[in-house]
C-alpha positions as a Markdown table, in Angstrom:
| # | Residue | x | y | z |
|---|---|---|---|---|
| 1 | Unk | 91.4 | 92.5 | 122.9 |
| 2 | Unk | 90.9 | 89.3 | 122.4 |
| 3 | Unk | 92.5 | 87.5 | 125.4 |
| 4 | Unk | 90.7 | 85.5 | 127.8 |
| 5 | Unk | 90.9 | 85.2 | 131.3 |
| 6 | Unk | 90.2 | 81.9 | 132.5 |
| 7 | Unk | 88.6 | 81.5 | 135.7 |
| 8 | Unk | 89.9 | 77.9 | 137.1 |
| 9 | Unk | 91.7 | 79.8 | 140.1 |
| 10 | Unk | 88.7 | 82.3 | 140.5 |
| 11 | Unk | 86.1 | 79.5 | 141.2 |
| 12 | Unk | 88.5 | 77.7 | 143.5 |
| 13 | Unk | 88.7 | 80.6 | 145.3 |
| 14 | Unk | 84.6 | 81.4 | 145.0 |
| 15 | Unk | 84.6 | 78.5 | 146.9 |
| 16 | Unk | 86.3 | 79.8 | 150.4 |
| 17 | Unk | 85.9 | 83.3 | 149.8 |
| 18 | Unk | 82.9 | 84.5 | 148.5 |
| 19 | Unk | 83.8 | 88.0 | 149.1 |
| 20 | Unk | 86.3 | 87.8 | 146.8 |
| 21 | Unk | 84.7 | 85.9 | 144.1 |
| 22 | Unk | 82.1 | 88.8 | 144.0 |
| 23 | Unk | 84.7 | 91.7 | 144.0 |
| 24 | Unk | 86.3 | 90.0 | 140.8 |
| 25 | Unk | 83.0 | 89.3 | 138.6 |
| 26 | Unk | 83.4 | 92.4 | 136.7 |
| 27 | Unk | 86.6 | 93.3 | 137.1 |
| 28 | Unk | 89.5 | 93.9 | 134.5 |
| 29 | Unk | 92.8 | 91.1 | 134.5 |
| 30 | Unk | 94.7 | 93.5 | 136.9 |
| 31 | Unk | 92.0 | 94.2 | 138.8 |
| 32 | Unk | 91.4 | 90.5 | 139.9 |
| 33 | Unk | 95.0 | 90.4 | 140.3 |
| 34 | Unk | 94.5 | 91.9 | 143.6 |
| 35 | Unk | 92.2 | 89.1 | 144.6 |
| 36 | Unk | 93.3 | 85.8 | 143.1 |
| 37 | Unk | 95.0 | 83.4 | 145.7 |
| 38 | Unk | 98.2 | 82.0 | 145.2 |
| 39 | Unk | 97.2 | 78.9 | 142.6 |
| 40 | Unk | 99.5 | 77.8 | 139.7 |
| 41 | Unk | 96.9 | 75.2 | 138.4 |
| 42 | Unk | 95.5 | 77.3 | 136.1 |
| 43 | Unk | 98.2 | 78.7 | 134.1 |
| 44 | Unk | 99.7 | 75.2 | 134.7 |
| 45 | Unk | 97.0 | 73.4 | 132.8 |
| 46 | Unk | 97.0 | 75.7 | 130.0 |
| 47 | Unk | 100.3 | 74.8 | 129.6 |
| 48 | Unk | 100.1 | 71.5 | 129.4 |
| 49 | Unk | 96.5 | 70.8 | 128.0 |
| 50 | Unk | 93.6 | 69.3 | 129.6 |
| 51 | Unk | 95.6 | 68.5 | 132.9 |
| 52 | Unk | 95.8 | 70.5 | 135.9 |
| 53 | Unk | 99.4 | 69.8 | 136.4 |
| 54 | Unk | 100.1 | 67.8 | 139.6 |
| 55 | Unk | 102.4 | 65.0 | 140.8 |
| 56 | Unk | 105.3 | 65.3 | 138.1 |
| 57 | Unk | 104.6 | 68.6 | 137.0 |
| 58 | Unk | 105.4 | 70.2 | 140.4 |
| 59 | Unk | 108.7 | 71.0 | 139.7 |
| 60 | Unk | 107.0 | 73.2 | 136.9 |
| 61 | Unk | 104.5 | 74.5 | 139.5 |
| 62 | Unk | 107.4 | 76.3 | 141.3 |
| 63 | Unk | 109.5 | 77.7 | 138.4 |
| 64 | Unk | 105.7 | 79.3 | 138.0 |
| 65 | Unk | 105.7 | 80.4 | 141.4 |
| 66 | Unk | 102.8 | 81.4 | 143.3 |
| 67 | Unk | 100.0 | 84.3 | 141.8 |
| 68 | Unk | 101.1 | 87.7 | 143.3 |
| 69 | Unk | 98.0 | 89.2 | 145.0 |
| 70 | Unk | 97.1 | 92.7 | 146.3 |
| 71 | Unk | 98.4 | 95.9 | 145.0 |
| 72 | Unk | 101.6 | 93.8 | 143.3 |
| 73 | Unk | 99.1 | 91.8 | 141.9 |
| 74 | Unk | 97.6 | 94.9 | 139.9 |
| 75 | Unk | 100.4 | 96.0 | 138.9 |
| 76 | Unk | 101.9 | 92.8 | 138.0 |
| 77 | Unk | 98.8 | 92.0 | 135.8 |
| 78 | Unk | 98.9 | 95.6 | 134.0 |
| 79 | Unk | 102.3 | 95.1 | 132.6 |
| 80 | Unk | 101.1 | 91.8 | 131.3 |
| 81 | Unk | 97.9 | 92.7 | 130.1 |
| 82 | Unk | 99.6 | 95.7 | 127.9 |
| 83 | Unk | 102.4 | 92.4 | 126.9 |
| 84 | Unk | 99.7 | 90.3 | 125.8 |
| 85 | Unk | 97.7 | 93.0 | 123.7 |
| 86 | Unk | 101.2 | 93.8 | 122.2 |
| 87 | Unk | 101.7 | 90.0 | 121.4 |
| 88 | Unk | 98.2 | 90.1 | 120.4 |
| 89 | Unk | 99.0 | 93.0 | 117.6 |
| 90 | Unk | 102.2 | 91.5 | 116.5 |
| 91 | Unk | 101.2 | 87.6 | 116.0 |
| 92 | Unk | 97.2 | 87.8 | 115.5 |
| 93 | Unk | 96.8 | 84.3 | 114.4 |
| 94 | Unk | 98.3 | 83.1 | 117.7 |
| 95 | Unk | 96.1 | 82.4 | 120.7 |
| 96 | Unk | 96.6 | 85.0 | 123.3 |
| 97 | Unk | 95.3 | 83.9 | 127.1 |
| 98 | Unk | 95.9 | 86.2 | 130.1 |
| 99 | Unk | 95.3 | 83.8 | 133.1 |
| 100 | Unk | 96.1 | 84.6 | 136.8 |
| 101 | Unk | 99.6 | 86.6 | 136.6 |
| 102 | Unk | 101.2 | 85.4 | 133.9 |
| 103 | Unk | 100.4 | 85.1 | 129.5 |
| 104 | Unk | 100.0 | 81.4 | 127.6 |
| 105 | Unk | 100.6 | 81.7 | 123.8 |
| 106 | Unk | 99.5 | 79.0 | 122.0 |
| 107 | Unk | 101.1 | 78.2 | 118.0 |
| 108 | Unk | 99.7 | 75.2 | 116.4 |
| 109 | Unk | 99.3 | 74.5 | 112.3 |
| 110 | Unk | 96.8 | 77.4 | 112.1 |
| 111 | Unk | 98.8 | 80.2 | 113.7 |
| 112 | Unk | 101.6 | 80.7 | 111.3 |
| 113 | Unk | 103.8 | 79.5 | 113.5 |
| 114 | Unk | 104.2 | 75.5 | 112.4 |
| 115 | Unk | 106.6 | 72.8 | 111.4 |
| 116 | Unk | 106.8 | 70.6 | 108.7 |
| 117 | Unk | 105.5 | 67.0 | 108.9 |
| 118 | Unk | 107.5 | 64.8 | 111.5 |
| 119 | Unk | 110.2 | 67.9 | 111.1 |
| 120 | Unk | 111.7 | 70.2 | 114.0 |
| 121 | Unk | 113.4 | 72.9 | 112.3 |
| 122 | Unk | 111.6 | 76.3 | 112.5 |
| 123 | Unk | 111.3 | 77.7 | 108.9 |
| 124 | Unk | 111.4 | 80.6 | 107.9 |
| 125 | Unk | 108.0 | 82.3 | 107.6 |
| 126 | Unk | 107.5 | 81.0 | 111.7 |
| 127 | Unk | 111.3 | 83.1 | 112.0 |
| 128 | Unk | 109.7 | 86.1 | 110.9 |
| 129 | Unk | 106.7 | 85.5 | 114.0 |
| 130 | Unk | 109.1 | 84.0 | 116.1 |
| 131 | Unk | 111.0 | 87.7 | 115.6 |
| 132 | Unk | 108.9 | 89.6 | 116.5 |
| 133 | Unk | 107.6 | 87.8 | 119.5 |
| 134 | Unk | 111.0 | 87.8 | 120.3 |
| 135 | Unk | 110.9 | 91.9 | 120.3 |
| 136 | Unk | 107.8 | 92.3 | 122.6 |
| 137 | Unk | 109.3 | 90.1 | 125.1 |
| 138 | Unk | 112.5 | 91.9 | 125.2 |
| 139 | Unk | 110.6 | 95.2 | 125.9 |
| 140 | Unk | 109.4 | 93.1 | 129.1 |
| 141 | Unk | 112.5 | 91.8 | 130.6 |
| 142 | Unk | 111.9 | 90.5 | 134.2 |
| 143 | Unk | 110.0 | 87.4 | 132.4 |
| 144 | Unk | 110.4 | 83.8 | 132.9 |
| 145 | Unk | 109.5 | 81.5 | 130.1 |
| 146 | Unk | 108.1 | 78.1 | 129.9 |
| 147 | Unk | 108.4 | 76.3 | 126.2 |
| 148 | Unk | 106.0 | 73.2 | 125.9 |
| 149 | Unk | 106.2 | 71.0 | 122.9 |
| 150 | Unk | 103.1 | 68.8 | 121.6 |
| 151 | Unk | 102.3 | 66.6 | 119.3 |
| 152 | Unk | 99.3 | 64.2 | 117.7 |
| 153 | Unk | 98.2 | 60.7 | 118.3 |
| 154 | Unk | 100.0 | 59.6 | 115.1 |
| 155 | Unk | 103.2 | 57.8 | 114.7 |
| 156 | Unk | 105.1 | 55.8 | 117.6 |
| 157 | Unk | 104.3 | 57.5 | 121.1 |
| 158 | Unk | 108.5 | 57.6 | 121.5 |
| 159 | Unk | 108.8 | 59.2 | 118.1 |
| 160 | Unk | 106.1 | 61.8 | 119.3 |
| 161 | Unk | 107.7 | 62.2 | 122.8 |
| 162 | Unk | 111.3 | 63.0 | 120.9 |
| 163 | Unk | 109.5 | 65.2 | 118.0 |
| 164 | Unk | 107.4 | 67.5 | 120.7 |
| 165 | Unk | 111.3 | 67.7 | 122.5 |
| 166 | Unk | 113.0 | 69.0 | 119.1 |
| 167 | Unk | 110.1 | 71.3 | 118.2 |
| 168 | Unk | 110.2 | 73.0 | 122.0 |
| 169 | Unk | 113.9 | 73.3 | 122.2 |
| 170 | Unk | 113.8 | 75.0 | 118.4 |
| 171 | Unk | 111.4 | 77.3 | 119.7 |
| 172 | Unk | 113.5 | 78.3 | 122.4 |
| 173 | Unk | 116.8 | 78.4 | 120.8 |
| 174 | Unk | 115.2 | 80.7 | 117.9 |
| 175 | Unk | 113.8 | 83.0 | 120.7 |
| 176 | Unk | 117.5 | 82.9 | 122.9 |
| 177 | Unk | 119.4 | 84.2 | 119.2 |
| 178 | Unk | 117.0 | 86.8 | 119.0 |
| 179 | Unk | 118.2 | 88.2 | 122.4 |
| 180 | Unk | 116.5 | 87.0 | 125.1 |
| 181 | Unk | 119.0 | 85.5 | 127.5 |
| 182 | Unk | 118.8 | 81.7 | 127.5 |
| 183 | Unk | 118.7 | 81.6 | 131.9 |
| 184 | Unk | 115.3 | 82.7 | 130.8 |
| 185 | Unk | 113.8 | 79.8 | 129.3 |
| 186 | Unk | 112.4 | 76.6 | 130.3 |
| 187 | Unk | 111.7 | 73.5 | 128.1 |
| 188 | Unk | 109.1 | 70.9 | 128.7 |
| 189 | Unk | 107.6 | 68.4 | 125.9 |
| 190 | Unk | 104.7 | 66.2 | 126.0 |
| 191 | Unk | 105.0 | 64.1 | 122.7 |
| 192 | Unk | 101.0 | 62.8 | 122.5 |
| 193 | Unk | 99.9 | 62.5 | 126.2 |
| 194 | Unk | 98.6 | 65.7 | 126.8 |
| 195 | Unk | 95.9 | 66.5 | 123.6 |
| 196 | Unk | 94.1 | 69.9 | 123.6 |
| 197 | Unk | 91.8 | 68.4 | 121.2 |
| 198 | Unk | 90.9 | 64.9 | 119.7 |
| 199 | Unk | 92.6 | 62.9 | 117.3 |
| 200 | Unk | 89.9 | 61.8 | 115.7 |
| 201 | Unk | 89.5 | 64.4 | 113.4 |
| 202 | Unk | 92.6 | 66.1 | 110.8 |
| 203 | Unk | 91.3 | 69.3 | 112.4 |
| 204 | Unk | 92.2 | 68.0 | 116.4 |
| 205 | Unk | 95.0 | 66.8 | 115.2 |
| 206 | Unk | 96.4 | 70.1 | 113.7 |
| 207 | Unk | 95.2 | 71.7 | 117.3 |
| 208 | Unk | 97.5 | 69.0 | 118.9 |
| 209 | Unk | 100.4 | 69.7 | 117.1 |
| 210 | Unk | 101.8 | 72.7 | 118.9 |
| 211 | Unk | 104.1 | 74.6 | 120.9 |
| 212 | Unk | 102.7 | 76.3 | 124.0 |
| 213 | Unk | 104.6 | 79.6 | 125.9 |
| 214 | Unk | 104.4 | 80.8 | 129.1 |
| 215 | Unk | 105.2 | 84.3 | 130.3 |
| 216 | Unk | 105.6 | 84.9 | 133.9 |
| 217 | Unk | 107.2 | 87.0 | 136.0 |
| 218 | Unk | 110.5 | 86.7 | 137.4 |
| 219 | Unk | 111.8 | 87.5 | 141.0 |
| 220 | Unk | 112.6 | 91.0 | 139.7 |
| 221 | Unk | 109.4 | 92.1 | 138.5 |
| 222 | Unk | 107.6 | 90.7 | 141.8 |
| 223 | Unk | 109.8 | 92.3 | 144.0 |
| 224 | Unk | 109.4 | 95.3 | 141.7 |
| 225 | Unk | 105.9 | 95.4 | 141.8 |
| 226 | Unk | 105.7 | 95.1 | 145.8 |
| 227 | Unk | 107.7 | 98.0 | 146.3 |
| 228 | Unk | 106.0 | 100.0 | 144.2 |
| 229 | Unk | 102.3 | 98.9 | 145.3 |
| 230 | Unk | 104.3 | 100.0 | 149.5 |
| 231 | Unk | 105.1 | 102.9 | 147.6 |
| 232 | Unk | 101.6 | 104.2 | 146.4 |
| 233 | Unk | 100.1 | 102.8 | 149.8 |
């Protein structure tokens, strides 16, 4: 599997908790769920791109909620390591990161799922991805998701801002007719502010143009998860 872990949280916590940092250096995702602190900032930035995600962002912070730690942490990160894989097997041009408790997919112009030039409408070979995305995350209810719209450096900045908006809330709509309830979704857009890559290059550019997804887990799959981990302790 393919999925990467990043460690933003893990080296924050390295820093108070050395303990801790050295219980998680060879651990699995689920294992380290057990040991991560409560940190949004990684998933956060992921979302976003090469921001942490503070100040106006905090709002999005706390629909992410806080990382579940302990024995609801393992289990928490076991049901979305077997989700990712899953997403993984079904999409495998998409990028795939498992980071803290939740899953980040990333489309841009390379992963099949893509949009025609300054166009918004998703057509209809990214439908048939968009489906079956659609059908993993429906076997894996108790899920909040966060839709993030992006875009490159060219064209006016407002035409970007109002492009990366129509291209996030496509996404979502497709994804809400395919049965997930709409409650469920959360749409953000970034028009050209927040580059994963440079726009120097046709190749950065193509990395800019995207539409990022977060999974996380609701209320229901935390409280879920902590009665469970009682139960097993």
């Amino acid at each position: 599997m393919k999925s990467i872990l990043r460690n933003i949280s893990i080296i924050a916590i390295c820093a108070t908790l050395s303990v801790g940092c050295e219980a998680t250096k060879n651990a699995n995702n689920k294992q380290k769920g057990a040991v991560i602190g409560a940190t949004t900032g990684a998933i956060l930035g992921a979302i976003i791109g090469n921001n942490t995600g503070d100040g106006e962002n905090s709002e999005l912070g706390a629909i992410i909620g806080g990382v579940v730690g302990g024995g609801a942490g393992i289990i928490i990160g076991n049901q979305m390591d077997k989700q990712a894989q899953k997403i993984e097997e079904e999409i495998p041009g998409a990028t795939v990161e498992r980071i803290d408790n939740g899953i980040v997919v990333t489309f841009d112009e390379n992963s099949g799922v893509y949009f025609d030039t300054a166009k918004y409408n998703v057509n209809a070979e990214s439908q048939a991805l968009l489906t079956k995305l659609a059908n993993v995350m429906k076997e894996y209810p108790n899920t909040k998701i966060i839709v993030a719209g992006h875009t490159d450096s060219v064209g006016p900045e407002s035409s970007n801002l109002l492009l990366s908006q129509r291209r996030a809330t496509s996404v979502s709509e497709y994804l809400a007719s395919s049965g997930i309830p709409s409650s469920h979704f959360t749409t953000v857009w970034y028009g050209e502010t927040q580059p994963a890559a440079t726009n120097e290059t046709a190749e950065g550019r193509a990395k800019n143009r995207r539409v990022t997804l977060a999974i996380v887990p609701d209320e229901t799959m935390k409280a879920n998860a902590e009665r469970e981990a009682k139960m097993k302790g």
